[in-house]
C-alpha positions as CSV (number, residue, x, y, z in Angstrom):
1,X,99.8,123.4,109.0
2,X,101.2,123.4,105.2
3,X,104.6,123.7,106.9
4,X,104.5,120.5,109.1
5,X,103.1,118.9,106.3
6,X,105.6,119.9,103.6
7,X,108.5,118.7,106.7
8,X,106.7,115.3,107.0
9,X,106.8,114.8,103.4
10,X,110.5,115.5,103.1
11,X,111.2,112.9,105.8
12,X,109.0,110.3,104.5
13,X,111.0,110.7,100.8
14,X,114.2,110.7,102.4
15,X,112.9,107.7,104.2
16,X,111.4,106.2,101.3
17,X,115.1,107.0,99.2
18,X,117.1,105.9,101.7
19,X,114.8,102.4,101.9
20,X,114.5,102.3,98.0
21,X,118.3,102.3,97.5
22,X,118.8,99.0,98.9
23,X,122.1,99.8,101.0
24,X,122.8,98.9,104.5
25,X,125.4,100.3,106.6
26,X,126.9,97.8,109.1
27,X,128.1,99.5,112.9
28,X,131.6,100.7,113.1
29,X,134.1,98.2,114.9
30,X,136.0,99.0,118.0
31,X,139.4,100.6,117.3
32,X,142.5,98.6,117.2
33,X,145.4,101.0,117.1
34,X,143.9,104.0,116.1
35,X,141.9,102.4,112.8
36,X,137.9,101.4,112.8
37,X,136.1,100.0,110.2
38,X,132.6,99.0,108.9
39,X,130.6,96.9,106.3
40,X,128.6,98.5,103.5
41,X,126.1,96.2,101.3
42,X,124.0,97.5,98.8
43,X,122.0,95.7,95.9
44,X,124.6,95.7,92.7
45,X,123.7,94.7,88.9
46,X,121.1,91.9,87.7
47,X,122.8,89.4,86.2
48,X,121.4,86.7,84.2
49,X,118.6,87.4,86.4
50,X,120.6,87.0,89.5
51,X,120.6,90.1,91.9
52,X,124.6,90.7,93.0
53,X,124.8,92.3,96.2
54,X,128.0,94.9,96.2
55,X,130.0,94.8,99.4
56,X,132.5,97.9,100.6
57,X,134.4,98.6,103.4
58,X,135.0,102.1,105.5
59,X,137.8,102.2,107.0
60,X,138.6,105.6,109.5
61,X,141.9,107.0,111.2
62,X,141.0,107.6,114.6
63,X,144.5,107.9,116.2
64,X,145.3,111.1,117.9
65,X,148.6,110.9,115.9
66,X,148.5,113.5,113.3
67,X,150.0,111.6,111.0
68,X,148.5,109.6,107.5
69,X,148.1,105.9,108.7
70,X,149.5,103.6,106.1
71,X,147.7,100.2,105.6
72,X,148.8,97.1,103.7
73,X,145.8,95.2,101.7
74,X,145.9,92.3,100.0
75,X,143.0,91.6,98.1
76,X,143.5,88.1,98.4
77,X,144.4,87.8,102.0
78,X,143.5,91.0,104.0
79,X,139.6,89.7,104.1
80,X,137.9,86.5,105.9
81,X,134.3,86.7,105.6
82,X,131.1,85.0,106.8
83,X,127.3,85.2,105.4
84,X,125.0,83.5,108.0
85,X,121.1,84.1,109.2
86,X,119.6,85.5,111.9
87,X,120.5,82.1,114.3
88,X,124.1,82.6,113.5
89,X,124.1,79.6,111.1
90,X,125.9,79.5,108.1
91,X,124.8,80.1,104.9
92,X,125.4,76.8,102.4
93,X,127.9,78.3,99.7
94,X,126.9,76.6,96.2
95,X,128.9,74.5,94.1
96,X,130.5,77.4,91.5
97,X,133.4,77.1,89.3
98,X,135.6,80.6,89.9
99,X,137.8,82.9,87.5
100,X,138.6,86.1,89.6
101,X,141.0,88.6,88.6
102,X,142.7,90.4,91.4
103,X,145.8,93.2,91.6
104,X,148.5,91.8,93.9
105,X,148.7,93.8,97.0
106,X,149.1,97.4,97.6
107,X,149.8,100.2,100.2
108,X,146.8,102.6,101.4
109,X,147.2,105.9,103.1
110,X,144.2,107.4,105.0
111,X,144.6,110.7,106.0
112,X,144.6,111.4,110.0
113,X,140.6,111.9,111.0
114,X,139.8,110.9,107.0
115,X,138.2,107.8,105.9
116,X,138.3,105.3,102.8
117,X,135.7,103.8,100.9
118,X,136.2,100.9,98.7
119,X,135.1,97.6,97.2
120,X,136.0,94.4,98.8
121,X,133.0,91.9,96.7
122,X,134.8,90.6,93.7
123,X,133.2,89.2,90.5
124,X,134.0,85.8,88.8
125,X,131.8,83.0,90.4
126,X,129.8,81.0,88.4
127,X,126.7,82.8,88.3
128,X,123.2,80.7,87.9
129,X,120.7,82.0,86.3
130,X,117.5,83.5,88.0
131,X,118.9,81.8,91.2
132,X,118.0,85.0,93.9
133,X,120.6,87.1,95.5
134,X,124.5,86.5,95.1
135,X,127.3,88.1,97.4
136,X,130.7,86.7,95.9
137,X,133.5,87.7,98.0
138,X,137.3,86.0,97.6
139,X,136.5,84.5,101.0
140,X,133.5,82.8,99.6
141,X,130.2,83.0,97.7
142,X,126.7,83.3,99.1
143,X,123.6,82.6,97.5
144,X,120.0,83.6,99.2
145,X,117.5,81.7,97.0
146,X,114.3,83.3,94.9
147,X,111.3,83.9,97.9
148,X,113.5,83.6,100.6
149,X,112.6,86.3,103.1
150,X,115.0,85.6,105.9
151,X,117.4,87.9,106.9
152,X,121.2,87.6,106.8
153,X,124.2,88.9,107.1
154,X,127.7,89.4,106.3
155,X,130.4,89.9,108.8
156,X,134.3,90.2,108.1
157,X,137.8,90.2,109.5
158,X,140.7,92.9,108.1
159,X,144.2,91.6,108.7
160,X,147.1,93.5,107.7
161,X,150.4,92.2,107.6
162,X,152.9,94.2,106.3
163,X,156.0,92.5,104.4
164,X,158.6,92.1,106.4
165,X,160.8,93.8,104.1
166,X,159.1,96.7,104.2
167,X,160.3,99.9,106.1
168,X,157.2,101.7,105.9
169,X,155.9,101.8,109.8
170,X,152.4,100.6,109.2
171,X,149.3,99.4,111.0
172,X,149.2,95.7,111.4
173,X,146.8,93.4,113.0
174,X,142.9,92.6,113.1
175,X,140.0,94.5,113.1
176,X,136.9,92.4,113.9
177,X,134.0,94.3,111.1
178,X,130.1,94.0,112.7
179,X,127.9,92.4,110.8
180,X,125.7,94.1,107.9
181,X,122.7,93.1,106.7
182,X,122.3,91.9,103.2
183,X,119.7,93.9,101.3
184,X,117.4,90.9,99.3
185,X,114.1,90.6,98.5
């Protein structure tokens, strides 16, 4: 009996750590070309009293090539995104004034069956003060206001295009990213 009991309590902290932490993990899209990806939100910094939400993206080499797929990002281009509710309507962006800093674009490399992890949210909206939950992403800027308890989520588009004057062979296209839900409270 104080075996089951000491199980149940492990899965109920894991549970309760996993819930605590305040990340969600969007579904992994459908290939395109040997490369999937996914969404990751998880709750970010306070600032000025504003929860900022920190969005990531996954991406994986599925190919049955054996070789390192090489990927062209452009933090400015490479990402269209959407925040809307649970009825598929758009969330109202707020009036903000913007000063982002950005790198120009760069080459990634992911390793055959590897995956990469990195940040896509950016920072340099306009942040009001004690004004809820922010998700700022170059594609746009989200706010879900103070007591709101709806539910909504953030969905994205990768498109890679290579340079043309490049004579790296690289993946190019889309990959349609599954929504994630935004952890708020």
């Amino acid at each position: 009996m104080r075996k089951i009991a000491c199980i149940l309590f492990f899965i109920l902290s894991v549970s309760i750590t996993a819930f605590a932490s305040g990340e969600e993990t969007g579904a992994w899209s459908e290939p395109v070309d040997g490369l999937r990806g996914r969404l990751i939100a998880k709750e970010g910094s306070v600032f000025h009293g504003t929860k900022m939400v920190d969005v990531y993206l996954e991406l994986e080499n599925v190919s049955d090539v054996g070789n390192p797929m090489q990927l062209y990002f452009d933090p400015i281009k490479s990402i269209e995104s959407r925040c809307f509710d649970t009825n598929g309507k758009d969330l109202v962006q707020p009036p903000t004034a913007a000063d982002v800093i950005t790198p120009s674009a760069y080459w990634l490399s992911i390793p055959h069956d590897g995956k990469l992890k990195f940040k896509i949210s950016i920072a340099g909206y306009g942040v009001y003060e004690n004004s809820g939950t922010n998700i700022q992403m170059m594609s746009g800027n989200w706010l879900i206001k103070p007591g709101d308890r709806g539910k909504y989520y953030l969905e994205a588009k990768l498109i890679s295009k290579p340079p043309e004057s490049s004579r790296i062979r690289a993946w190019a296209g889309e990959l349609k990213l599954p929504k994630v839900l935004i952890p708020h409270s």
